[in-house]
C-alpha positions in Angstrom: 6.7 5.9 5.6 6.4 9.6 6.6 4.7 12.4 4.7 5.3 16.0 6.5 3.2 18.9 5.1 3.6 22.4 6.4 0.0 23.7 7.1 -1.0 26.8 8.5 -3.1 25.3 11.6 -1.2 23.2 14.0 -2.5 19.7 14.9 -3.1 19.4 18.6 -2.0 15.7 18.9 -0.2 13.7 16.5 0.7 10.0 16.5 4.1 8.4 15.0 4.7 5.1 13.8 8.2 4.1 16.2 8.8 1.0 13.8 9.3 3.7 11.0 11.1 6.4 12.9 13.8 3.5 14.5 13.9 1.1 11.5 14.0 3.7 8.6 15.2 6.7 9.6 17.6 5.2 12.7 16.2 7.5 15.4 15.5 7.2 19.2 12.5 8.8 20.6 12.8 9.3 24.1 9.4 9.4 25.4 7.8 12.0 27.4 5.3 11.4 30.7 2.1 11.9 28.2 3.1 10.0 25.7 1.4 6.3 24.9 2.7 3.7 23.3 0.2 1.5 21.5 1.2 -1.9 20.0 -0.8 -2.5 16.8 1.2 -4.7 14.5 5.6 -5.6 15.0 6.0 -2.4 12.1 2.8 -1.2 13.2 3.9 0.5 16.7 2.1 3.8 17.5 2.8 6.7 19.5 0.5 8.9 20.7 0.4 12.8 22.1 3.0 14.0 20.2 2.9 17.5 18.8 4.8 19.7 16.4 7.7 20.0 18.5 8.2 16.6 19.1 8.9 15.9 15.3 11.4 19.2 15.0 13.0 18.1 17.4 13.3 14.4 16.1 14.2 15.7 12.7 16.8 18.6 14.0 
């Protein structure tokens, strides 16, 4: 699941689960050159060096 708060500080790196993003909400990410996948679990997948941006875009 996915739990968006609006905080007056932006986070300098955040990390999404893909599995959740694809399976749940049906969206592609298309990855960017600093961007890391990181295989934890097969509904576990993690992706790393997103920011803020990333997710309005994702969510837009």
């Amino acid at each position: 699941m996915i739990l968006l708060e609006e905080k007056n500080h932006h986070e300098s790196e955040l990390w999404l689960n893909l599995y959740t993003i694809k399976k749940i909400f049906g969206k592609d990410i298309k990855l960017k050159e600093n961007q890391i996948i990181k295989y934890i679990l097969s509904n576990y997948i993690l992706i790393t060096n997103c920011n803020d941006n990333d997710i309005l875009e994702l969510f837009s």
